[in-house]
N, C-alpha and C positions, 0 to 999 in steps of 0.2 A: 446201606453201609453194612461192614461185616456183622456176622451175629457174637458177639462175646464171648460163645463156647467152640467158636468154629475151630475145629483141628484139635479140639483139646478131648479128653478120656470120654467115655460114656460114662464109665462106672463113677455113681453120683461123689462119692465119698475123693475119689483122683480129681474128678472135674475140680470142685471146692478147691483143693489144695491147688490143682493148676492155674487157676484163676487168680488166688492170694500170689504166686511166684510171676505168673507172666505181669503182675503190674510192678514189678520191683526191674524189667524190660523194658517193657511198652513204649514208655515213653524216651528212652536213652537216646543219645545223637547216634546217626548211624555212620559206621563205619564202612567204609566201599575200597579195601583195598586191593581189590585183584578184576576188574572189568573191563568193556571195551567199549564207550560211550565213547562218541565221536566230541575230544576236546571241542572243535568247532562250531557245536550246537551252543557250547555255552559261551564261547571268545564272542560269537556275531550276537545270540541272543535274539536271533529272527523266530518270528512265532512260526509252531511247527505248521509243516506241511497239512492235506488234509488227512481224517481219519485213517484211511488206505495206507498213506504212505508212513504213518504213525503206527499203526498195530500189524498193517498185513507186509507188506513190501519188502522191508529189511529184518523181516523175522525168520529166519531158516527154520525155527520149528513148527510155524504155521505153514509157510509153503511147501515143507516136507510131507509133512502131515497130507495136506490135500492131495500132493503129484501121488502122492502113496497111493492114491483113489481115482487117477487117473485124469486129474486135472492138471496142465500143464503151466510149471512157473511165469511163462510169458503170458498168459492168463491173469495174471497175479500181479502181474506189473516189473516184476523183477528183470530187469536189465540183462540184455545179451551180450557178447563178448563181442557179436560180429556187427553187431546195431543192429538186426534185423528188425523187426516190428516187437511190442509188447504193450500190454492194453495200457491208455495213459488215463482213463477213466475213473475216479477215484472212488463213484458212488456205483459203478460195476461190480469195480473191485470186492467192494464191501459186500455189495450183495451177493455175489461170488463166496464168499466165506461163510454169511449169514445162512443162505443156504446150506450150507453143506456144516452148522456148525453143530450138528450130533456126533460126529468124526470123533469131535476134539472131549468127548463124554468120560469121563475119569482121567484124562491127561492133565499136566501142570498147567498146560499152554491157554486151557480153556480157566484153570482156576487164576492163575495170575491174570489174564483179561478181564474177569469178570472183578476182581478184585482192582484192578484199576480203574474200570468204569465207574464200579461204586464209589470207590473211597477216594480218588481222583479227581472224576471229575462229575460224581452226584447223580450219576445216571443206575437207577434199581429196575429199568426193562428190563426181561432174559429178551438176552440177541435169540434172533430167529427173520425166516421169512420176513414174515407179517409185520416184525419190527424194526428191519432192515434201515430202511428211510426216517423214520422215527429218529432212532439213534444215531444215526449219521449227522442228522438235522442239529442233534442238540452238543453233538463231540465240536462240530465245525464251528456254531458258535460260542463255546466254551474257549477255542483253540483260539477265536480271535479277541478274546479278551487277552489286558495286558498281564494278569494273574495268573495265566497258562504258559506262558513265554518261560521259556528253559532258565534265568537265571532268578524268579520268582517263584519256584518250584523246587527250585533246589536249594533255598531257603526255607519254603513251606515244608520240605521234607525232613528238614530236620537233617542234613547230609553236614557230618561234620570233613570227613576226608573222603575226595573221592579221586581213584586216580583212574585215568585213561593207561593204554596201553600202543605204545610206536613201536615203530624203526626204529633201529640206528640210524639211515637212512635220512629219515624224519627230522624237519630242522627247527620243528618244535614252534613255530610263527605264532600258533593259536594258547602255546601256554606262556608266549613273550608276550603276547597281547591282554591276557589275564592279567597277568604279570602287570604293566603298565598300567589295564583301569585299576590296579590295584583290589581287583575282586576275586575273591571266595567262596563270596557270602557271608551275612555276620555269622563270625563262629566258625567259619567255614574256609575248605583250600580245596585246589585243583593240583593233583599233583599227577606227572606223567612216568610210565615201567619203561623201563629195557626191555626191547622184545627182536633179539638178534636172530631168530630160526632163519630168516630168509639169505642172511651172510654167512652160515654154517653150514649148512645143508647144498653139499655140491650135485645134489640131485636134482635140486629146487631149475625150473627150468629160467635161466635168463641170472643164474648164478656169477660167473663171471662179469657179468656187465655191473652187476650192483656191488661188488668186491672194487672194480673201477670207480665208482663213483662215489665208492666211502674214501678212496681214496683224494675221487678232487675235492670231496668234504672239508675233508681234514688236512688238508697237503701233504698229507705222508705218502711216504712209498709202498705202497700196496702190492709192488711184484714180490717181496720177499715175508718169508713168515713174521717174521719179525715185527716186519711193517705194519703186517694186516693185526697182529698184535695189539701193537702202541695204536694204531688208530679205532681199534674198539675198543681200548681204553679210555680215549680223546674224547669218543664219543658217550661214554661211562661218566667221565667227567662235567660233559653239558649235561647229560640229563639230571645229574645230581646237583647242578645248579639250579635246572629248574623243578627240584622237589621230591625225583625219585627217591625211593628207599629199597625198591627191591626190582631185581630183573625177572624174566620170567620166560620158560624155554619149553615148548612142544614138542619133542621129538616124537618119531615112532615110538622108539623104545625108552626104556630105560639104563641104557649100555655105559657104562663109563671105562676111562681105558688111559692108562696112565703113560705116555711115551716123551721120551729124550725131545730136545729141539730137533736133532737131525733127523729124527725120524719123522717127525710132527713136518718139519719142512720138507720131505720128500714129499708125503702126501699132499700139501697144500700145491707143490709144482704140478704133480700128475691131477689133480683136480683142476687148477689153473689152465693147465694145456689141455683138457679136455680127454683124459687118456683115465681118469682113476674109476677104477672097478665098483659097482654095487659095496662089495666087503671094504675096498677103500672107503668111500662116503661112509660107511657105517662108522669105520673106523675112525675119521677126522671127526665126526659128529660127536662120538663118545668122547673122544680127546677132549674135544673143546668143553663138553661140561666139567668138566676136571681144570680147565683154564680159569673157565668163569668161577668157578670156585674158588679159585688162587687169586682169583682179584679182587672177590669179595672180602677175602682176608685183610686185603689193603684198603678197598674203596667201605665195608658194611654195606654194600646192596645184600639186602634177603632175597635166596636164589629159591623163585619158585620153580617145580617141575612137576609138567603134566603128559606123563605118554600115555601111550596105548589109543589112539587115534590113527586111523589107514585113512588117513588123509584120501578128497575126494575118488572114494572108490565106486561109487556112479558116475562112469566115464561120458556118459552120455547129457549127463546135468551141468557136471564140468566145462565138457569141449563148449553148451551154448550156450552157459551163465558164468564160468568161473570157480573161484573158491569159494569156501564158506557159503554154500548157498543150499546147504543141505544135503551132501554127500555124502559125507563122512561117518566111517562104523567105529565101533569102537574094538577092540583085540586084548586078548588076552596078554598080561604083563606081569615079567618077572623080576621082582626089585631086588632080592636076597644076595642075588649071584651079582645083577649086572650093575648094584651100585655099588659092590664091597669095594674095586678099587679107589673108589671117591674116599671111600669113608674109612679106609684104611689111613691113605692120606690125611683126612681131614677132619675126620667125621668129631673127632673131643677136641677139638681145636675151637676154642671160646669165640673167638671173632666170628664163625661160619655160622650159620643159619640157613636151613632149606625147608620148604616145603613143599610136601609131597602131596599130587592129586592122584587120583585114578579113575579108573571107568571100569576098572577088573571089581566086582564087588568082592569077588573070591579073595582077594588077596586082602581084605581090611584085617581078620584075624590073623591069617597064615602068614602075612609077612609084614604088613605096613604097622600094626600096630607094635610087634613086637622091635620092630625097630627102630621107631619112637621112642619105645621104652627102652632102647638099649642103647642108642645115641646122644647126647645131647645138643646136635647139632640137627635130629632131625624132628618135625612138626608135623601132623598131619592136617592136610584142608581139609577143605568141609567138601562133601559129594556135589560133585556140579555137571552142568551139561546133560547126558543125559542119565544122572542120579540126581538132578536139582528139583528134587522133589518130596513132599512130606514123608513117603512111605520107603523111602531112602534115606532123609536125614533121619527116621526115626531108625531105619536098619544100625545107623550107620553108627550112632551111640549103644545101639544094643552091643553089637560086637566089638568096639574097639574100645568101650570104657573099661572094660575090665581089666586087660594089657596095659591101655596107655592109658588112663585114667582120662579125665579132663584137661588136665594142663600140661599134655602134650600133644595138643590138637590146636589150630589155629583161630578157633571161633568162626563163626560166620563169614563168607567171603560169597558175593550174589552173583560174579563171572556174567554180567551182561550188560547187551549193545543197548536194549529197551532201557531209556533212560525212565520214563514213568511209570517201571514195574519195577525198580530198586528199593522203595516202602515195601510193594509187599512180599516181596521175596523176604527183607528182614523181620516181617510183622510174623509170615509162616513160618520162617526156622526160631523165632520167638517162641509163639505159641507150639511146637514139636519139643523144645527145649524144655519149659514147662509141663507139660505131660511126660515128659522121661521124670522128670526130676522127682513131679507127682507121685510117679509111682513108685521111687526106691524110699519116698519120707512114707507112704502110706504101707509102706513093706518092711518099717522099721530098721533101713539098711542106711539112710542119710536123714541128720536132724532136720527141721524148717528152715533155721536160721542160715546153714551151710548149705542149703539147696538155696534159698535169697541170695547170698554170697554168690554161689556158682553160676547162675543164669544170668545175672548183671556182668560175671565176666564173660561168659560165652558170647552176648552180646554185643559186649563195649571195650572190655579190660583188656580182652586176650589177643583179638585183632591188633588192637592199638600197638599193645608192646614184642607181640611177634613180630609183626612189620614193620617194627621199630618207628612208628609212627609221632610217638610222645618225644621224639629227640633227646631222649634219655636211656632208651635201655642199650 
C-alpha cells in the first residue's frame, strides 16, 4: 500500500504539517466532475476484461509511451481502423509492457499503475520481467471476483459524482439504464457532459453527415442555422435531464468571435456545402463558443474549455488506429486576445461559468490566472492530460495562487478513461495540495486551521459548487 509520506515535503518540520492537513482530505467523497469513463462499464457492470485490456490497451499514455521506443500499437492490442491484424493475447500484451516497464521511470503513468495495483487491488510486486506472469496471475483473479466488478468499486471508491463525457449524437441508453436500476451507488450518481466538438468543427472529417443526423435526432431542421441551433439546444436539454451540469469543448484554439445571425448563417451554408475555408471553420468554431455561452445563460451548464491540443498530429498513428490513441501535441495558447470577445459579452454576467484548462504552462501566470482574477465568470482547472502530474499540480499552485488565489480555481478534476486510477489521481493531487499548504503555514504566510479549511475544499467544496454539482449554487 502507499507509504504515508509518499508526495509529501522532505523537510521534517512540512512533512508533520502535511501529514496533520492531508487527513482533514484523505478520506472526503470524491468528486469526478470532468472525465471520460465509458458510462457502459457501469450501465452493464460485466467484470472487466483481462489485465491487458485493463491497464495497457485503452490507455494512450502507455501506448504512447512504448511506440515512442519503437514498439508498435498493434503490438499492444490497440485496434486498427482497417481491422488489420493486432495482438489479441492478453498475457503477451502484458509482458510486452513488463518488459519494457523502465520506459515508464519518473512518468505519472508508471506512478498511477503502480498505485492501482497496490491500493486496488493488493498487489506490492514491482512489475518487471521476472514478475510479469506473477502479476497477471493475481490482477485476473482479483478481476473475477464480484468485489472487482465496476459498480462495487465505485462504491468502494468512495466516488460521490462521477460524470461521463458524449455526444450530442449520443442517445445517452447507458445513463437511461442507470437511470432505471436506479443506481449510483449509495451516496453516489452518474451524471453525463455536453461534448459538441464533433458538430462544430466543419473540418472534423464526416461533419456534414453527423450535422444530418442530429437532425433526424431531434426532428428539427438542420438545413438552416437556426435549425442546427434549436437542435443543440434539444439536445442540451436531454442531457440535462439525464444529470449534466456542465458542457465541455476542445477546440484548437481559444478564439471566440461574436457575429450577427446572418453572418453566423452564411458560414454554416458554406461549411454545409462543402466550400468554407480553414479561416471559415475557425471562424464558426469561435462563433459557436460564444453561442454555447448564450445558452448557458439560459440552460446553467458550466462551459468547460480546453485548447491548445493539434489534434492527431502523428498522421501515421492516426490513418492505422484513429483518434485519441496517442497523437496528439500540445501548442502554444493564447487566452487574453482570443477570449476577450466572449467575455466582453459575457464574462460579469452572474449566470455564466467557465472553466479554463490548458497545456501552455506559460500562460498559468501570464494570462489564465490574471483572468480568473479579473472575471467572475472565469475558473481555472486543475492541469491535466499531459500536466496530470504531481510536479505540475505542484507548479501549478505555485504560480497561479498568488493572482487567483484558491477560490478561483476549480479544485481537483482527474480527466480520465482509466476508471481504477480515479482514487489515485484524487489521493496524489490530495497529498501535492497538502504539501503546498505545508509550506505557506510553516512560512508563517497561512494559519493551520485556514490551510484544514482550504485543502478540504480543494478536494470536495470547490468541485462540487463550481460545477454546480450541490444543485444549489
Amino acid at each position: 500500500m502507499t507509504d504515508e509520506n509518499h508526495l509529501l515535503p522532505a523537510e521534517p518540520a512540512q512533512r508533520q504539517i502535511a501529514r496533520e492537513l492531508y487527513q482533514h482530505a484523505k478520506d472526503l467523497p470524491l468528486i469526478s466532475p470532468h472525465g471520460h469513463v465509458d458510462p457502459v462499464l457501469l450501465a452493464d457492470d460485466e467484470p472487466f476484461p483481462d489485465p491487458a485490456r485493463l491497464f495497457v490497451v485503452p490507455d494512450h499514455y502507455v501506448t504512447r509511451m512504448l511506440a515512442s521506443q519503437g514498439i508498435p500499437p498493434a503490438r499492444l492490442g490497440v485496434p486498427s481502423v482497417d481491422g488489420s491484424a493486432v495482438e489479441t493475447d492478453g498475457r503477451a500484451i502484458w509482458r510486452l509492457l513488463a518488459e519494457n516497464w523502465k520506459l515508464f521511470r519518473g512518468t505519472p503513468s508508471r506512478l498511477w499503475t503502480e498505485k492501482v495495483l497496490a491500493d486496488v487491488f493488493g498487489i506490492s510486486s514491482r512489475l518487471g520481467a521476472d514478475t510479469a506472469d506473477e502479476i497477471y496471475d493475481e490482477l485476473s483473479a482479483r478481476l473475477a471476483e464480484p468485489a472487482y466488478r465496476p459498480r462495487a468499486l465505485f462504491t468502494r471508491f468512495n466516488i460521490e459524482v462521477l460524470a461521463t463525457t458524449e455526444s450530442p449524437l449520443d442517445e445517452l441508453q447507458a445513463h437511461a439504464k442507470l437511470a432505471a436500476d436506479g443506481w449510483g451507488g449509495p451516496g453516489g450518481r452518474v451524471i453525463t457532459t455536453f461534448r459538441p466538438d464533433n458538430l462544430v468543427d466543419p473540418d472534423w472529417p464526416g461533419w456534414a453527415q453527423r450535422v444530418a443526423d442530429l437532425g433526424a435526432l431531434t426532428g428539427l431542421d438542420v438545413g438552416t442555422y437556426s435549425g442546427f441551433l434549436a437542435a443543440l439546444r434539444s439536445r442540451r436539454e436531454a442531457f440535462i435531464a439525464a444529470g449534466a451540469t456542465s458542457s465541455d469543448h476542445g477546440h484548437l484554439t481559444a478564439k471566440t468571435l461574436v457575429l450577427d445571425d446572418a453572418d453566423a448563417a452564411v458560414l454554416y451554408r458554406k461549411a454545409l456545402g462543402g466550400s468554407a475555408s480553414e479561416d471559415d471553420a475557425e471562424a464558426f468554431r469561435a462563433h459557436m463558443l460564444v453561442e454555447f455561452a448564450r445558452m448557458s445563460l439560459d440552460d446553467g451548464l458550466v462551459m468547460q474549455l480546453h485548447p491548445g491540443s493539434v489534434r492527431n498530429h502523428n498522421r501515421d498513428l492516426y490513418q492505422r488506429h484513429g483518434r485519441d490513441t496517442g497523437g496528439d501535441i500540445p501548442s502554444a495558447t493564447d487566452y487574453v486576445h482570443a477570449l476577450r470577445p466572449l467575455l466582453d459579452a459575457y464574462g460579469t454576467d452572474p449566470r455564466l461559468r467557465v472553466v479554463l484548462y490548458t497545456l501552455d504552462e506559460t500562460a498559468f501566470s501570464r494570462e489564465l490566472a490574471p483572468l480568473a482574477g479579473g472575471y467572475p465568470s472565469l475558473y481555472l482547472g486543475a492541469p491535466w492530460w499531459f500536466l496530470d502530474s504531481p510536479n505540475a499540480l505542484r507548479r501549478f499552485r505555485e504560480t497561479v495562487t498568488e493572482t487567483a488565489g484558491f477560490y478561483n480555481t476549480s479544485g481537483f478534476v482527474d480527466d480520465t478513461r482509466a476508471f481504477c486510477s480515479i482514487p489515485a489521481r484524487h489521493d496524489v493531487a490530495r497529498r501535492v495540495d497538502a504539501g503546498y499548504l505545508a509550506k505557506l503555514v510553516s512560512e508563517g504566510t497561512l494559519p493551520l486551521d485556514e490551510a484544514a479549511e482550504t485543502i478540504a475544499d480543494l478536494a470536495y467544496h470547490l468541485p462540487k459548487r463550481v460545477f454546480r454539482l450541490d444543485r444549489q449554487a
